[in-house]
Residue frames as a rotation matrix with the C-alpha (Angstrom) as fourth column:
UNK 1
0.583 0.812 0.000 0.00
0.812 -0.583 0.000 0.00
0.000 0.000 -1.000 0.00
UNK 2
-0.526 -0.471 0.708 1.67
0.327 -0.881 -0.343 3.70
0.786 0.051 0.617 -1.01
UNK 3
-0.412 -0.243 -0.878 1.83
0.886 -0.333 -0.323 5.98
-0.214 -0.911 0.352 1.32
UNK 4
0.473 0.480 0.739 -0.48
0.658 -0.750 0.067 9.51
0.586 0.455 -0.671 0.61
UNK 5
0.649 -0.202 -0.734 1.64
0.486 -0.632 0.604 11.39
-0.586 -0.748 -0.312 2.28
UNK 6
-0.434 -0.873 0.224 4.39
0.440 0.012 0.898 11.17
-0.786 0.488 0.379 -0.09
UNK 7
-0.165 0.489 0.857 1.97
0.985 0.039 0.168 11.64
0.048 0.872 -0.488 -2.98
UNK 8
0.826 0.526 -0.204 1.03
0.564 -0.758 0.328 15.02
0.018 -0.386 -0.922 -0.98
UNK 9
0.444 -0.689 -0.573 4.31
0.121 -0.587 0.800 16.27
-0.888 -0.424 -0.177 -1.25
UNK 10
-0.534 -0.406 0.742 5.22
0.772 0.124 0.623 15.60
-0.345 0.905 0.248 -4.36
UNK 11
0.007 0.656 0.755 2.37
0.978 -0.163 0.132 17.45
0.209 0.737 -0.642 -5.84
UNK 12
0.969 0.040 -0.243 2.82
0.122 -0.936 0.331 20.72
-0.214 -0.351 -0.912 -4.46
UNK 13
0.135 -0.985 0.104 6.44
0.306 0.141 0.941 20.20
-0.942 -0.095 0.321 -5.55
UNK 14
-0.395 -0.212 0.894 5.63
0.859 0.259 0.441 19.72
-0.325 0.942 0.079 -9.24
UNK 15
0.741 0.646 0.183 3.33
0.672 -0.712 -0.207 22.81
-0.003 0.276 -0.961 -8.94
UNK 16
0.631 -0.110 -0.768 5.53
0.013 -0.988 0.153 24.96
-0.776 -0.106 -0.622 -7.75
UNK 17
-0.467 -0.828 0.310 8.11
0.329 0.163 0.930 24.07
-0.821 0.536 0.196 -10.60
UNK 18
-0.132 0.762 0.634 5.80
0.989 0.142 0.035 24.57
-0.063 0.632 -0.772 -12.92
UNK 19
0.706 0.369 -0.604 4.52
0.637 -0.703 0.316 27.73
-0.308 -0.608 -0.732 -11.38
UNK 20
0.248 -0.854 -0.457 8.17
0.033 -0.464 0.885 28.75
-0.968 -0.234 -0.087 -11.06
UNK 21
-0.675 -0.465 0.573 9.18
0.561 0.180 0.808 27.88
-0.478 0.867 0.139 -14.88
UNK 22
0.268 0.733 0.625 5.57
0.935 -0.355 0.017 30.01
0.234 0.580 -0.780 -15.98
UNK 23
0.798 0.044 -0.601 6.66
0.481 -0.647 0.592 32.91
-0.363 -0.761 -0.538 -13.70
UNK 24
0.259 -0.704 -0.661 9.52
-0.019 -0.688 0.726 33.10
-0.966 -0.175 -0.191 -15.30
UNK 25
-0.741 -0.087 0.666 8.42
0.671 -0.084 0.736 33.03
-0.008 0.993 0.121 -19.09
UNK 26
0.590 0.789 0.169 5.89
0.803 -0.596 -0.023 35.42
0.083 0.149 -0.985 -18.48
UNK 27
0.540 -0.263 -0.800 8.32
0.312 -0.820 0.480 37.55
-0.782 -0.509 -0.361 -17.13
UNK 28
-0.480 -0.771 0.418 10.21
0.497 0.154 0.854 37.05
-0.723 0.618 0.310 -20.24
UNK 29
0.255 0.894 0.368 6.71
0.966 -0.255 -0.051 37.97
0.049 0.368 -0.928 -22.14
UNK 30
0.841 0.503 -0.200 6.64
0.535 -0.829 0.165 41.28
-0.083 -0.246 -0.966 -20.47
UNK 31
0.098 -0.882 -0.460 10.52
-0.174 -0.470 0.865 42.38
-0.980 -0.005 -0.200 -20.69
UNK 32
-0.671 -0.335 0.661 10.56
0.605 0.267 0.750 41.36
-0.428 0.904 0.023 -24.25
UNK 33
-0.714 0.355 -0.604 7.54
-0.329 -0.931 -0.158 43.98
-0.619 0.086 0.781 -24.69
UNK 34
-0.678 0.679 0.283 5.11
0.615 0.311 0.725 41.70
0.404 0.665 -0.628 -26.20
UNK 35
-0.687 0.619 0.381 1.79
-0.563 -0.785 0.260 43.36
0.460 -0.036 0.887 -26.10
UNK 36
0.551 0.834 -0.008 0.12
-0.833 0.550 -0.056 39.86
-0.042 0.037 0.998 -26.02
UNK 37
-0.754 -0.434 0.493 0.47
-0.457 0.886 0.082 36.05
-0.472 -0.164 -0.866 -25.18
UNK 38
0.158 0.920 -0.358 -1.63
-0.983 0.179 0.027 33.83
0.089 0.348 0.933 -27.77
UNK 39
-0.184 -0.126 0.975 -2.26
-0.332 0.942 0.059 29.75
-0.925 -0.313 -0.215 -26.40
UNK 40
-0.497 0.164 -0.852 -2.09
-0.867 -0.061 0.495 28.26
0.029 0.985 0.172 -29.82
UNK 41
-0.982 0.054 0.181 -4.21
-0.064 0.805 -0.590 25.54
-0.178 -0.591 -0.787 -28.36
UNK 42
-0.103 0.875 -0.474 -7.08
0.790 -0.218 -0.573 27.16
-0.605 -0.433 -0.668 -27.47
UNK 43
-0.259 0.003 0.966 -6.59
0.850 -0.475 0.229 30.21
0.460 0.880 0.121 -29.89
UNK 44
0.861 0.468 -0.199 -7.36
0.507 -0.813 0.285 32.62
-0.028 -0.347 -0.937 -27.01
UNK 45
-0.168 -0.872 0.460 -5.25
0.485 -0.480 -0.731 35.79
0.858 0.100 0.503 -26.83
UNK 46
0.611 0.456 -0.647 -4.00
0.735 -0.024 0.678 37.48
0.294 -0.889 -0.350 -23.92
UNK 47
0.945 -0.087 0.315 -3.09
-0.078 -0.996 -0.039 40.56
0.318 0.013 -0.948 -22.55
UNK 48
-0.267 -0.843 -0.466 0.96
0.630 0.214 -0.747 40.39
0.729 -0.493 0.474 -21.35
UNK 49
0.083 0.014 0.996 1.04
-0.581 -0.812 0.060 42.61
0.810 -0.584 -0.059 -17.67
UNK 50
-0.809 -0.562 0.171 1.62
-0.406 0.324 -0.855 41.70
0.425 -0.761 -0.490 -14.34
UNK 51
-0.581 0.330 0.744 -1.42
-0.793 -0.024 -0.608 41.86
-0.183 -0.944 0.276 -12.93
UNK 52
0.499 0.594 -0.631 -2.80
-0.866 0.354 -0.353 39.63
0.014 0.723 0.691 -15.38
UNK 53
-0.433 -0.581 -0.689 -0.91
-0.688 0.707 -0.164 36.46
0.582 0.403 -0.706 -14.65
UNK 54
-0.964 0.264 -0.026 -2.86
0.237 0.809 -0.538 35.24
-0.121 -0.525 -0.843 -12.01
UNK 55
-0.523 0.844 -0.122 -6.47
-0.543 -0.439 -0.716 34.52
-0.658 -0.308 0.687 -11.94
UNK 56
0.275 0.858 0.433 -9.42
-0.520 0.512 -0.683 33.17
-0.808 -0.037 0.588 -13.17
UNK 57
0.780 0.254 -0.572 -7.83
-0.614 0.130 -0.779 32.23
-0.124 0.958 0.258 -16.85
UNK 58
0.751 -0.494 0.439 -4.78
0.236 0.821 0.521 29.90
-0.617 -0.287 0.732 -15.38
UNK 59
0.624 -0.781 -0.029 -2.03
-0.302 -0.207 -0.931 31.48
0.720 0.590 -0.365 -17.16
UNK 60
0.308 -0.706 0.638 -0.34
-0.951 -0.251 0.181 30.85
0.032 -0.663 -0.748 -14.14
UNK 61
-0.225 -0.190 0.956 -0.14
-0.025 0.982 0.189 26.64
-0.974 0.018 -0.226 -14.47
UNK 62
0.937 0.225 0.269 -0.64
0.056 0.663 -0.747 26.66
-0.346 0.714 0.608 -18.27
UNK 63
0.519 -0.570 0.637 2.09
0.718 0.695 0.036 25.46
-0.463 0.438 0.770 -20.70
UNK 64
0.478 0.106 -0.872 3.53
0.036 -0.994 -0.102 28.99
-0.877 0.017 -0.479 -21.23
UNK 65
-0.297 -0.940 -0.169 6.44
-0.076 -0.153 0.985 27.75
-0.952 0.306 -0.026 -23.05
UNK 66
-0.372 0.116 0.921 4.39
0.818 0.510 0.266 26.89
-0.438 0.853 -0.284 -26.00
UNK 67
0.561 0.780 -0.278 1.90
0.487 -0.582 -0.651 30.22
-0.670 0.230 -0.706 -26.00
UNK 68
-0.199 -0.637 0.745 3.65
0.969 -0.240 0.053 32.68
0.145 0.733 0.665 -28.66
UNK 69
-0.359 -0.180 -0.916 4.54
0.483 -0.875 -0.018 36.44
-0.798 -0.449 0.401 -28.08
UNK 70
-0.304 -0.285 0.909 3.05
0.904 -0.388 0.180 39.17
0.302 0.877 0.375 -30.03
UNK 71
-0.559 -0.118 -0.821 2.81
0.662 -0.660 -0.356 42.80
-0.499 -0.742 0.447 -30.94
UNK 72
0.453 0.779 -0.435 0.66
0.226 -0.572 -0.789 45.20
-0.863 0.259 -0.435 -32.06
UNK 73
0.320 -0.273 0.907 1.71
0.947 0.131 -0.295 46.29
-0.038 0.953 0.301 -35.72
UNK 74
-0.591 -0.279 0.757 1.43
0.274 -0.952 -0.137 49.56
0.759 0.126 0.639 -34.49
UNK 75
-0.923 0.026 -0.384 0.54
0.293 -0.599 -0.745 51.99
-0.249 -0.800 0.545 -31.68
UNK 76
-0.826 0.552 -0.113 -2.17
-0.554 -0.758 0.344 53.43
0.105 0.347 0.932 -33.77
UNK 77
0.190 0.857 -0.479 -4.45
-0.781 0.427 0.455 50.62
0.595 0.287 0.751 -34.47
UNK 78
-0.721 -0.196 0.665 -3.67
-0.513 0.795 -0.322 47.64
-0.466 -0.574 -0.674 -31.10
UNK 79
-0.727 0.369 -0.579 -5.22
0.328 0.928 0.179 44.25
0.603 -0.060 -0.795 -31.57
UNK 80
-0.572 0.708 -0.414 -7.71
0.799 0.366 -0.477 44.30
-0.186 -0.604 -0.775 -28.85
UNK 81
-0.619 0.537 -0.572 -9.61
-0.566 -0.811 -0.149 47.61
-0.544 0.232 0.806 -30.53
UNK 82
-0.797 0.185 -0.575 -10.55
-0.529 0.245 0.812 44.74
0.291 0.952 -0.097 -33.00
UNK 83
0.070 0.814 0.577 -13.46
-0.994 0.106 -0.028 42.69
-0.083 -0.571 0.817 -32.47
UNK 84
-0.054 -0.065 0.996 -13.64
-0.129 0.990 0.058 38.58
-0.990 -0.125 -0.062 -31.70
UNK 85
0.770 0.433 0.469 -13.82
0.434 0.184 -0.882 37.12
-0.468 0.882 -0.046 -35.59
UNK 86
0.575 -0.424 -0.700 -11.28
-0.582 -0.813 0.015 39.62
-0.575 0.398 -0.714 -36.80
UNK 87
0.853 -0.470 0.227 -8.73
0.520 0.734 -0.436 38.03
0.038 0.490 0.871 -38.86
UNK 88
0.771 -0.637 -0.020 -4.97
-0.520 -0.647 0.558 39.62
-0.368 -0.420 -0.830 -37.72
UNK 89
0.792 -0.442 -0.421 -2.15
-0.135 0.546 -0.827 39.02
0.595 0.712 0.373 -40.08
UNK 90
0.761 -0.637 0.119 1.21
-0.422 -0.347 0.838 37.77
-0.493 -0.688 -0.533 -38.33
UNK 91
0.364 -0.897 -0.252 4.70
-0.484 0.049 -0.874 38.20
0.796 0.440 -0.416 -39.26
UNK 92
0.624 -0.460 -0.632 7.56
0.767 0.516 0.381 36.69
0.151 -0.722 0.675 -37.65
UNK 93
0.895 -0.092 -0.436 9.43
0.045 -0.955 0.294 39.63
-0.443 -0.283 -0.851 -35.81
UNK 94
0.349 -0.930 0.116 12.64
0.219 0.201 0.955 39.03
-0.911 -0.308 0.274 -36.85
UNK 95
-0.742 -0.208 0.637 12.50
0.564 0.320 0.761 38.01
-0.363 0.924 -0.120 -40.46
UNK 96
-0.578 0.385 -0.719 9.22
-0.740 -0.619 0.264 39.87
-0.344 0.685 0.642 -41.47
UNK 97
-0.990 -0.083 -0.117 7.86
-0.137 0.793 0.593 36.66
0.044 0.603 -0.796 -42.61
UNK 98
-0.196 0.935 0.294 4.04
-0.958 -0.246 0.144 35.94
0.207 -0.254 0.945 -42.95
UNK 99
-0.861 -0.300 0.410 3.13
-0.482 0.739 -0.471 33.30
-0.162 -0.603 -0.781 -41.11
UNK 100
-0.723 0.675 -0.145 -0.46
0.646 0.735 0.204 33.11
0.244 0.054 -0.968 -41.25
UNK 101
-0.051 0.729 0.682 -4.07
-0.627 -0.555 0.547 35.02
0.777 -0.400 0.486 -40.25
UNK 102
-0.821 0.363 -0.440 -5.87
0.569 0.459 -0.683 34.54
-0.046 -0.811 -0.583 -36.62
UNK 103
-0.019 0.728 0.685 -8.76
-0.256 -0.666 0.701 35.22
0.967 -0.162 0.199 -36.34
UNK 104
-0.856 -0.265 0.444 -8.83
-0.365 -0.299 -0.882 36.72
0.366 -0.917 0.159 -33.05
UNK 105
0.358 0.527 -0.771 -10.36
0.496 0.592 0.635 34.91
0.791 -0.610 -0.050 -29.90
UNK 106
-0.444 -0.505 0.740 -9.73
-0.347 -0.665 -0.662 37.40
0.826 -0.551 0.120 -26.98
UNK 107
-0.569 0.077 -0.819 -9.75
0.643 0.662 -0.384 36.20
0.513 -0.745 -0.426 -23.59
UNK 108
0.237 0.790 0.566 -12.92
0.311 -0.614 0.726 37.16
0.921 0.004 -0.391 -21.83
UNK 109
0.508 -0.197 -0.839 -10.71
0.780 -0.309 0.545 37.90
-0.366 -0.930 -0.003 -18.36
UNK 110
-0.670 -0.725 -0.162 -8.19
0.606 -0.659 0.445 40.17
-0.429 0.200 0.881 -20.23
UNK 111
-0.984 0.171 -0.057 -10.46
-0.177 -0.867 0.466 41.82
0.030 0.469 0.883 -22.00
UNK 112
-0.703 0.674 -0.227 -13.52
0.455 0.180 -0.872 42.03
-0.547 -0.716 -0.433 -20.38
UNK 113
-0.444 0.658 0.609 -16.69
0.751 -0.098 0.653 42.87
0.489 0.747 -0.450 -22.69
């Protein structure tokens, strides 16, 4: 018979790793100056900011490393002015490359209706 004690420790172990390893790609997120974090999973986009890592939408314990950084094309015309449905071309930053349309799915904690 296992022991649930052990089991009970682990798990609060693996969170915080986890936790820790999200904590510190978000922070990456936000010093790199993305505007947005998009879960290519789920297709939702999300706002990048501090206060905005915890809460209801689990950014804190999802898979961060996969989500992809992006930015606004411009100052003039942000992403989240647009409306759910939109289609939003992206480039890779570096190269310039097109990559593909999204049609935006905005997360309904970050950007609150």
């Amino acid at each position: 018979m296992s022991n649930p004690r052990v089991a009970n420790i682990i798990r609060p172990r693996i969170a915080r790793t986890r936790l820790s390893r999200n904590i510190q790609q978000y922070q990456d997120f936000v010093n790199d100056g993305y505007n947005y974090i998009l879960n290519p999973v789920s297709g939702e986009l999300h706002l990048v900011g501090l206060s905005n890592f915890r809460g209801p939408h689990n950014l804190a314990y999802a898979n961060l490393e996969e989500f992809w950084g992006i930015y606004n094309l411009d100052d003039d015309s942000p992403i989240y002015h647009c409306l759910d449905g939109t289609e939003i071309p992206l480039y890779w930053h570096d190269t310039n490359e097109f990559i593909g349309n999204y049609t935006l799915n905005k997360c309904k904690h970050c950007f609150p209706v």
